[in-house]
C-alpha positions, 0 to 999 in steps of 0.5 A, spaced: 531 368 551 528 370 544 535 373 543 538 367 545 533 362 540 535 366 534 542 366 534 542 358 536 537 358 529 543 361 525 548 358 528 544 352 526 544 354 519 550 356 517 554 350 520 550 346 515 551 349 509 558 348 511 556 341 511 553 341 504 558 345 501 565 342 504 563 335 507 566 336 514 562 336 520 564 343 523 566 344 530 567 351 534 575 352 529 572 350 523 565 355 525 571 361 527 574 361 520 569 363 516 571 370 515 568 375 511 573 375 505 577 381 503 575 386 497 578 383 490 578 388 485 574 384 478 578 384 472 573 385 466 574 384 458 575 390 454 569 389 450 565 389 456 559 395 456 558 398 461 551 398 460 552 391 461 554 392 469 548 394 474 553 395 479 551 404 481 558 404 482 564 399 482 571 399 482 575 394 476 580 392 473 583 393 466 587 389 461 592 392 457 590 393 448 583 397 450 585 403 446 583 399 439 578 402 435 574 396 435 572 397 443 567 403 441 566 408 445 561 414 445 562 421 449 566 425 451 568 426 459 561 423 460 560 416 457 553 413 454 552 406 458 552 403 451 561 404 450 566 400 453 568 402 460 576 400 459 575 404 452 572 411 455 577 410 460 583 411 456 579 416 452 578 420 458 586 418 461 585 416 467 588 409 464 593 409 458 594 403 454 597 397 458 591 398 462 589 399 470 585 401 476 579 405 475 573 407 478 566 408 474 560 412 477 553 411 473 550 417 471 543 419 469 542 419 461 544 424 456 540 427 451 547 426 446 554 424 447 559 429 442 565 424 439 573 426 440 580 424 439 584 423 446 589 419 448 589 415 442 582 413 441 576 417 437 570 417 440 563 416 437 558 421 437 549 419 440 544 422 439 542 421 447 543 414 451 538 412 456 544 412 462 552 415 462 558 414 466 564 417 468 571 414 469 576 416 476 581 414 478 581 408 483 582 412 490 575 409 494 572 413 499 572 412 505 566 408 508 564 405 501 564 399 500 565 396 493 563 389 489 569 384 489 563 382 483 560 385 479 552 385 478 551 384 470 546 384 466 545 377 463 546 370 467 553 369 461 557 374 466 563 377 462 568 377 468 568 370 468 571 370 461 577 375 465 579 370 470 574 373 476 571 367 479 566 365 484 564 360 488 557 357 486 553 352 491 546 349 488 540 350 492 536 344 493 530 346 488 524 348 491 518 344 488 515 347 482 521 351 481 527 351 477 534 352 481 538 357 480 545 358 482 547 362 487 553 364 491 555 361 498 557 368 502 549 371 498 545 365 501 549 366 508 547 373 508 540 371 506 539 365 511 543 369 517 539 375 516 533 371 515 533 368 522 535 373 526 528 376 523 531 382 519 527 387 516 530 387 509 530 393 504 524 394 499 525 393 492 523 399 488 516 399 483 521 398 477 524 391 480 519 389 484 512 391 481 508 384 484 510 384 490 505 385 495 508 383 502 512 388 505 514 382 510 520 377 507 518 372 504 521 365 504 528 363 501 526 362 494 521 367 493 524 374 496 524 380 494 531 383 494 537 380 497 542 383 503 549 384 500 552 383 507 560 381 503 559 385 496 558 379 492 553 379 486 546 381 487 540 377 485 532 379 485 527 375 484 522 374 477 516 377 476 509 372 479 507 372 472 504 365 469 511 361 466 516 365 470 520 362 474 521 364 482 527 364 485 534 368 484 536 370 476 540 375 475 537 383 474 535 384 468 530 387 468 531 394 473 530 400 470 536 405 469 531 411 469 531 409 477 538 411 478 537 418 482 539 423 477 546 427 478 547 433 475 553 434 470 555 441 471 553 446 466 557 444 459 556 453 457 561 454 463 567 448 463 574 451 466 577 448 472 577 453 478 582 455 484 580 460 489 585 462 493 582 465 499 585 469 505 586 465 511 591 470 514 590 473 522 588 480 519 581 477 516 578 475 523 574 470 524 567 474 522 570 475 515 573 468 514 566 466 514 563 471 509 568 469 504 568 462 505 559 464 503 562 466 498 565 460 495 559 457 497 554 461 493 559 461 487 559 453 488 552 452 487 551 458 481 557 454 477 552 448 477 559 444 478 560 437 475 564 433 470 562 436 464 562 443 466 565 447 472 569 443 476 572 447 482 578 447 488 581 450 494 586 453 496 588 457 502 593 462 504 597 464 510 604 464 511 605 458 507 599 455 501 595 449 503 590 445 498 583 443 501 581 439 496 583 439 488 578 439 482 575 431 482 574 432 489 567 434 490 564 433 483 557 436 484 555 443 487 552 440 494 558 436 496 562 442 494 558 446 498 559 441 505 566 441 504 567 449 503 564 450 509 569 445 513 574 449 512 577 452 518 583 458 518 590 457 518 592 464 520 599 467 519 600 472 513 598 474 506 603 471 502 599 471 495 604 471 491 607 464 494 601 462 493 600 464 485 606 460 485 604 454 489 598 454 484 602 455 478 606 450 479 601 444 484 594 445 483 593 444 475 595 437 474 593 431 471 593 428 477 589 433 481 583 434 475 586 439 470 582 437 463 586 439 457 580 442 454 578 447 460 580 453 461 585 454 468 582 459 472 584 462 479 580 466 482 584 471 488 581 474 494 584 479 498 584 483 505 587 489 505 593 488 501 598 482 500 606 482 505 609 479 498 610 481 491 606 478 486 608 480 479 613 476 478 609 469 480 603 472 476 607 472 470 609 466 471 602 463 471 599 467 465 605 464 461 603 458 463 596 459 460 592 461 467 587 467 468 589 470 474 581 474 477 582 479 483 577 481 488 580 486 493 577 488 500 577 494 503 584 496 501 589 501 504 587 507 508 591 513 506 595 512 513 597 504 511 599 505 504 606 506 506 606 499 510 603 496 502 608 492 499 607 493 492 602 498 490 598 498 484 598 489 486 592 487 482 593 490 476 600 487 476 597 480 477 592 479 472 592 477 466 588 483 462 588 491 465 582 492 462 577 492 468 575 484 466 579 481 471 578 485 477 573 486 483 575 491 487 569 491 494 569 496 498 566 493 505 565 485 507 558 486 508 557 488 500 561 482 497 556 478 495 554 484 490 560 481 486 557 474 486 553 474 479 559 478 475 564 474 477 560 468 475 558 470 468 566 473 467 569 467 469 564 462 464 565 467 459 571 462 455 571 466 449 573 472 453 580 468 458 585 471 453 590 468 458 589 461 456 592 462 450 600 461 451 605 462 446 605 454 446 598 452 444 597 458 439 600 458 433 600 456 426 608 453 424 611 452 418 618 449 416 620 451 410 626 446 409 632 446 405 633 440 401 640 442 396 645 438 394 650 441 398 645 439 406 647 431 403 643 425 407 646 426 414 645 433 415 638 433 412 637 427 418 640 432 423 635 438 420 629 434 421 631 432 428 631 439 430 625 440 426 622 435 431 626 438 436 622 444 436 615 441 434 615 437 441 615 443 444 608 445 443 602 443 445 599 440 439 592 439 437 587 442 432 585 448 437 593 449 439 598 449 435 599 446 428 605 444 425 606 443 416 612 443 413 615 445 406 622 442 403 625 445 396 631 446 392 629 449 386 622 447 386 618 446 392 613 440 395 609 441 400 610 435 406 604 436 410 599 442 411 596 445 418 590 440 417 593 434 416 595 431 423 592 434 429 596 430 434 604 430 437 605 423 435 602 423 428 606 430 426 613 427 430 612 420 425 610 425 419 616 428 420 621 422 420 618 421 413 620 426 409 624 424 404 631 427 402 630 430 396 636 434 392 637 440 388 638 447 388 637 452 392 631 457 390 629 460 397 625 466 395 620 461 391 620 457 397 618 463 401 613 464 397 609 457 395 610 456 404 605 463 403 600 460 397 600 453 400 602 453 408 599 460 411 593 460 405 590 456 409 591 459 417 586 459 422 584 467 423 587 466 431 593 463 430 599 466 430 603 465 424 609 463 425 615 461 419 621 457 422 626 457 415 632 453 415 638 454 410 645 452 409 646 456 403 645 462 399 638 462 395 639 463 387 633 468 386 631 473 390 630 473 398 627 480 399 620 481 396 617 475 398 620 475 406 617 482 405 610 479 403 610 475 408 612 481 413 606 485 410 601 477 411 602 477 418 608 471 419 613 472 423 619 469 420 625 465 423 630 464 419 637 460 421 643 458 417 647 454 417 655 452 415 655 457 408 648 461 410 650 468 407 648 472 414 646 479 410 640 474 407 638 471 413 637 478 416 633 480 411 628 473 411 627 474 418 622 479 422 624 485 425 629 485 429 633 481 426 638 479 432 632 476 436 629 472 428 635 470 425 641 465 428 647 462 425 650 456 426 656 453 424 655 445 423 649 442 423 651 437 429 650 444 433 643 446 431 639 442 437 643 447 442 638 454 438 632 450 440 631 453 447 633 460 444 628 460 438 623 457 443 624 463 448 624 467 443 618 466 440 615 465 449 618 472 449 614 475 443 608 472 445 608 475 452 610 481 451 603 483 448 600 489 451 595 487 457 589 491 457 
């Protein structure tokens, strides 16, 4: 009977705030299409802080523009509260600059923010902010609900100057009170559950201090609303003398009470893949231990998005994914998740595996951050049934520093059934003894968990993170004589860019300057001028033709004074000459001087170049440093070729 009481009470109250707020009598239909409405992603503004947003969580919308550097963003990676949301999200590239779908997670205070130039916006640097947030992409979790409006801060809600609207009904005010507006679906939630005698969530000591009745109290005095249909939150002032009872906007929650989440050690960012071993020969008992393995390392890394972010990747047959980089980004869920993975059985096919990695696993759309290092951590029973030399090349070319750790290897009577003999010293990246991890037994594997964590955050030391793309300081020196003419002085810098789109270009990678002579020399730009790739490409189709003779030997050596002066001590020193013609001054003692510095010299000529010149300009051996073209159209066709040689040097640097 108090069942049915209760529910003929609701029904009561909600058909008559339908009468309050459409004028129509309502009748069984019109009580059936009242529906709970579908989730609407809010649009917000680009000056939009997200400080200004109470929400923990939320999913918006971003217009196009936020890149302007008059949207102030403070941080790297971790964002104080007091930066505009769209602004860091195009910092961090989840958004590029025509704007999207983002997914932003509060975050606690950081005691400072450190500025950074990325994806076309500089970022600020804080002293410390009392609240942080990070940007992910817009892919909800399963079984959370997110606001179709968000809560902010201040009664004035920036979204409504986005186009986001919401429907206002005005309560009748209550006497001695002054009304507040509040939405239709919110007075629902509170009337409904309300009737039914629902006990309602306790506001927390910061929102609610006065609040001595643990019983709901009447519509215009309770203390924190239900937020049955996602729509924008209220709670009620403080009883103090002047304030006004009812619902006003959440202004004064504290952002201290928001549980604090770590954000990874800052000492130790690379991003991790473990390859694990899920062939049959492991056992099921040896597949537990190496799944506590993973475990423990997830819980010892203190994984998070401004330290270690860590995946998984299985091996049998064929590889699998079990989760990427930016899907767990806290060591607990990690840990969860690690201990859900179940075998897949099959074979050891490690160096499908590598390459599965190297081809799928460190991508922007799976997590991979530009300034962390690519780590894989290999593991291995027994002995791999594929080759792995091969795929392990092709993934320290591409920058990833490949660990091994070998269990019980082969018995002296199954060394004829080894695929490949001596595997890990062939896979990774350096042979000195840094990179691998030999155990004797299965039960002694967590013995390796303190020297693999401090070898894998020990950054300065993954040498394999340096690629002949991301290493080197390259200098043009260009030929801008009489005989070149506009045309073809056009056609060299297109190569020169060309060439400069290549690398990888920023000012911890590869820089790029250039010098333009005839007989006299100027120097265009030097290695410390521009430090992004659109900003050299747009220098380059600036230089201006310039005319004269030809003094190559002086241009070689004003490029050592000016240039190569100022190289930083672990960058690879590279000379990229270009020259139609045969120098008026001698060649031989300044490329010598050059050699003698350390430049490793290109030299390539073009239509009346003399070959013997170029020969003597260019590093040893000359056939892989000096090239002949016959016109200038044909230069784009030597791209690849100096590309692949100057990879070929690279990667042919003794590894131990």
């Amino acid at each position: 009977m108090r069942t049915v009481v209760l529910t003929m009470k609701a029904s009561v109250i909600e058909m008559f705030l339908v009468l309050l707020v459409t004028g129509v009598h309502p009748n069984k239909e019109t009580a059936k299409k009242i529906k709970r409405p579908k989730f609407t992603v809010p649009q917000i503004n680009c000056d939009v802080k997200a400080g200004k947003i109470i929400n923990p969580e939320f999913i918006v919308k971003c217009p196009a523009g936020c890149q302007d550097p008059k949207y102030h963003v403070y941080g790297t990676d971790v964002y104080a509260s007091y930066s505009s949301v769209c602004g860091a999200a195009v910092h961090s590239g989840v958004l590029d600059n025509s704007g999207g779908k983002i997914l932003v997670r509060k975050v606690a205070g950081q005691s400072g923010y450190k500025g950074s130039y990325s994806n076309g916006v500089q970022s600020l640097s804080l002293p410390r902010w009392r609240e942080s947030f990070i940007v992910l992409e817009s892919k909800p979790k399963k079984g959370v609900t997110y606001p179709s409006a968000l809560t902010y801060s201040s009664s004035k809600s920036p979204a409504a100057q986005a186009g986001e609207t919401t429907k206002v009904y005005q309560r009748p005010p209550i006497p001695g009170t002054t009304a507040q507006p509040v939405t239709l679906m919110q007075l629902l939630a509170v009337t409904v559950a309300e009737a039914s005698h629902t006990t309602l969530p306790r506001p927390s000591p910061s929102a609610a201090s006065n609040t001595s009745s643990p019983r709901p109290q009447p519509v215009g005095h309770r203390s924190q609303e239900m937020d049955l249909w996602s729509t924008t939150t209220y709670t009620s002032s403080q009883n103090r003398p002047g304030a006004n009872p009812g619902f006003v906007p959440k202004e004064e929650l504290s952002t201290q009470s928001l549980e604090p989440v770590s954000l990874g050690d800052p000492n130790c960012k690379v991003d991790l893949s473990f390859l694990i071993d899920g062939s049959a020969s492991i056992g099921k008992r040896r597949f537990r231990i190496q799944k506590q393995l993973l475990a423990d390392v997830a819980q010892a890394l203190d994984i998070g998005p401004a330290g270690p972010l860590m995946g998984v990747v299985q091996y049998g047959d064929n590889p699998a994914t079990h989760f990427n980089l930016k899907t767990h980004m806290n060591s607990q869920d990690l840990k969860t998740a690690i201990e859900k993975i179940p075998q897949r059985g099959g074979l050891s096919n490690v160096g499908r595996a590598i390459s599965f990695v190297t081809k799928n696993f460190f991508s922007k759309a799976n997590g991979n951050r530009s300034g962390a290092p690519n780590v894989v951590v290999v593991m291995v029973d027994g002995w791999p049934t594929d080759k792995v030399e091969e795929a392990s090349r092709l993934a320290r070319e591409s920058g990833i520093n490949i660990f091994f750790i070998t269990i019980e290897g082969a018995a002296e009577n199954e060394k004829q059934y080894v695929v490949e003999p001596n595997f890990a010293n062939k896979a990774v990246c350096r042979t000195n003894g840094f990179y691998s991890l030999h155990v004797q037994s299965w039960f002694g594997l967590h013995k390796t968990l303190q020297t693999l964590v401090k070898r894998v955050c020990d950054t300065d030391r993954l040498a394999c993170s340096k690629t002949c793309l991301n290493s080197a300081d390259i200098g043009f020196v260009i030929d801008g004589s009489s005989s070149v003419g506009t045309g073809n002085f056009r056609t060299v810098l297109q190569f020169v860019t060309n060439i400069s789109k290549e690398f990888e270009i920023s000012d911890t990678d590869t820089r790029i300057g250039a010098v333009q002579y005839t007989y006299e020399q100027r120097l265009e730009f030097g290695f410390d001028k521009y430090s992004s790739k659109p900003d050299i490409l747009n220098a380059i189709k600036r230089v201006g033709y310039w005319s004269g003779g030809t003094s190559t030997g002086a241009a070689i050596n004003f490029a050592l004074e000016q240039l190569f002066m100022k190289s930083k001590p672990n960058k690879r020193k590279l000379m990229i000459l270009i020259t139609d013609g045969r120098s008026y001054d001698d060649v031989r003692i300044p490329a010598m001087a050059a050699h003698l510095k350390g430049v490793i010299t290109y030299a390539i000529g073009v239509a009346w170049a003399a070959q013997e010149e170029l020969e003597v300009i260019a590093t040893h051996p000359a056939r892989d440093h000096s090239f002949f073209v016959d016109e200038f159209d044909n230069l784009y066709q030597y791209v690849p070729r100096v590309i692949q040689n100057i990879c070929t040097e690279f990667n042919s640097q003794p590894r131990n």
